[in-house]
C-alpha positions in Angstrom: -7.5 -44.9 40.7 -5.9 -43.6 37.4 -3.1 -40.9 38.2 -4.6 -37.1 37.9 -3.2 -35.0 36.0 -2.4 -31.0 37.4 -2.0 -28.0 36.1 1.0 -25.8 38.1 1.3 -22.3 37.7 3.9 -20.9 40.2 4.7 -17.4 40.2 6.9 -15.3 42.4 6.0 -11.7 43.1 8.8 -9.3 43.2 10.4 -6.3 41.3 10.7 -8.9 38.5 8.1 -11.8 38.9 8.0 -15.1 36.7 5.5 -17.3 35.9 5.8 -20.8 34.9 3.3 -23.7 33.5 3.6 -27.4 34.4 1.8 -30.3 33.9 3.0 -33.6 35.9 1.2 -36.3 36.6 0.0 -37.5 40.4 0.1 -40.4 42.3 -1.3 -40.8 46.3 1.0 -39.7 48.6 2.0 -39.9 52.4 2.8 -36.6 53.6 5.2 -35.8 56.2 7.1 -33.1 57.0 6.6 -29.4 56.6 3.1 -28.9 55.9 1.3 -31.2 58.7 -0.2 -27.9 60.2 -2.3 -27.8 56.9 -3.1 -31.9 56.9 -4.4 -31.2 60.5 -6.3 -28.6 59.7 -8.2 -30.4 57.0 -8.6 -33.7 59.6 -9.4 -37.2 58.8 -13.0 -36.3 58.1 -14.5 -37.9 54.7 -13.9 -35.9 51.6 -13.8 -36.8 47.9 -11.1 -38.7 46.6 -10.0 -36.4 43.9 -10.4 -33.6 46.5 -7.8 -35.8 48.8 -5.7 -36.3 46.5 -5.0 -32.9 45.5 -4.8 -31.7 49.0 -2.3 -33.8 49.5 -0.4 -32.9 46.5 -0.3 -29.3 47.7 1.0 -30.5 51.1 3.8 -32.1 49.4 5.0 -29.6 46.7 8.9 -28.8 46.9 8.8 -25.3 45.7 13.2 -25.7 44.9 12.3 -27.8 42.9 11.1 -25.4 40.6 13.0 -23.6 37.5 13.9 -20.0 38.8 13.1 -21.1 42.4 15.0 -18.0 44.6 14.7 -18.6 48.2 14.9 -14.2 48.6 11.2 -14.4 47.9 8.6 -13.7 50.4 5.9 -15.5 49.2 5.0 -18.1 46.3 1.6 -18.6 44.7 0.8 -21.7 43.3 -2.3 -23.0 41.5 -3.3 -26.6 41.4 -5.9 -27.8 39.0 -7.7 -31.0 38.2 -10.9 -31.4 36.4 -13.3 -31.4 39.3 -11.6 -28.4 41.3 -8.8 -25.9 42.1 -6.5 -24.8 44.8 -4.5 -21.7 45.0 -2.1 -21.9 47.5 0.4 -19.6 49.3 3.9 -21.0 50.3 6.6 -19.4 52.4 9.9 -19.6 50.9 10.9 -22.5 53.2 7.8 -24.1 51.4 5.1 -24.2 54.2 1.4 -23.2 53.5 0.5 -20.1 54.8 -3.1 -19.9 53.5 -5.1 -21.5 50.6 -8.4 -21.1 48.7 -9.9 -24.2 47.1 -13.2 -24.9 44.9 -14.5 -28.2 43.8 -17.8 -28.7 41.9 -20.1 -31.7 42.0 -17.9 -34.1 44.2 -19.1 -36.7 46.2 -20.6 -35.3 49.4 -19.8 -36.5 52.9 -23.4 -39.0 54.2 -23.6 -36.6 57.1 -24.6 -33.6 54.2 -26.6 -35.8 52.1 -28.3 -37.2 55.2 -29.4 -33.3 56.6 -30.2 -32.4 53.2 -32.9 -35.8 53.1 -34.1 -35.2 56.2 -34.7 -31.3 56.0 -35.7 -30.9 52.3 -37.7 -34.9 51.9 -38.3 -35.4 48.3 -35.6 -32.4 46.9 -33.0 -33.5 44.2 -29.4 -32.6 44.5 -28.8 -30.8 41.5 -25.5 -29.6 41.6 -22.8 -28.8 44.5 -19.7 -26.5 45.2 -16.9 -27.3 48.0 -15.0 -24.6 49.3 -12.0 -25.0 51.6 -10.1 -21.6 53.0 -7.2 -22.5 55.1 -5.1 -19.6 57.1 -2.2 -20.9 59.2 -3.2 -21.4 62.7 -6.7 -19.9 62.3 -9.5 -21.8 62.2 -10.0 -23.9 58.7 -13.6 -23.3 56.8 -15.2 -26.0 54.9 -18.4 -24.7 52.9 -20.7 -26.8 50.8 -23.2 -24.5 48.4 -26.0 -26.9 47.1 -28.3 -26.3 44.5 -31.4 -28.8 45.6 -34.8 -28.8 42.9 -38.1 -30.4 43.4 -41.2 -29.8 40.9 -39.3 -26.9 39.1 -38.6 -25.4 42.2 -35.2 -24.1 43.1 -33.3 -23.6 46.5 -29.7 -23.2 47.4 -28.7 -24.3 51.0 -25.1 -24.1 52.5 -24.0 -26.7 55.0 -20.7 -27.1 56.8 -18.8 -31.0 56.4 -21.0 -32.0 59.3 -24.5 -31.3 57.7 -25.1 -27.8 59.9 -26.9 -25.5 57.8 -25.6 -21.9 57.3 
């Protein structure tokens, strides 16, 4: 797979914030370390690459190594970007996640949500889809998938969780 390409924008809220812009380019990672409590949340379930890959990007940000990096902060905010999708997430300032909000559109879907979509809606068309991932530390992680479905000119949006279970 070619490397991604992210957009960073960290910024640090205090009496006197800063905001910064970086683009660096990603390869796959192994994560260890810090943010396993996030990787565990998200589980070993399938999910997009690009999705993955980002995810995993997020788990292994260092935020000293930004510019202006002050460990007096309470909390960082850091946006992640790639083409198909975003993540905001929320760092303590010994770097772990503390929550996140994520949003990918028209990714790959996992076989068990094209599967209930084939089986409830028979002869519907995928026409479109949004992931959405909210992560809180040690609460329960939600994975959303909004799909816009057409058949004849006829339009229906469904949610479904990553196991097909419609909402």
């Amino acid at each position: 797979m070619k490397n991604l390409i992210i957009t960073l924008i960290i910024t640090a809220f205090t009496a006197v914030s800063f905001a910064q812009e970086k683009t660096i380019p990603l390869e796959e990672v192994e994560v260890l370390g810090v943010n396993y409590k996030y990787l565990d949340a998200l589980g070993e379930g399938f999910v997009a690459k690009p999705v993955r890959v980002l995810q995993q990007s997020v788990a292994n940000f260092d935020l000293k190594t930004i510019d202006g990096y002050e460990d007096e902060e309470k909390e960082f905010y850091v946006y992640f970007k790639i083409p198909v999708g975003k993540i905001l997430a929320v760092y303590d300032k010994e770097g772990e996640i503390m929550r996140t909000s994520e949003r990918f559109k028209d990714i790959r879907l996992p076989l068990a949500v094209s599967n209930a979509i084939v089986e409830k809606y028979p002869g519907w068309t995928i026409e479109g889809d949004i992931y959405l991932v909210s992560y809180i530390k040690n609460k329960k992680i939600s994975k959303t998938y909004k799909l816009f479905l057409e058949k004849n000119g006829n339009h229906r949006r469904v949610k479904t969780d990553d196991y097909g279970n419609f909402l």
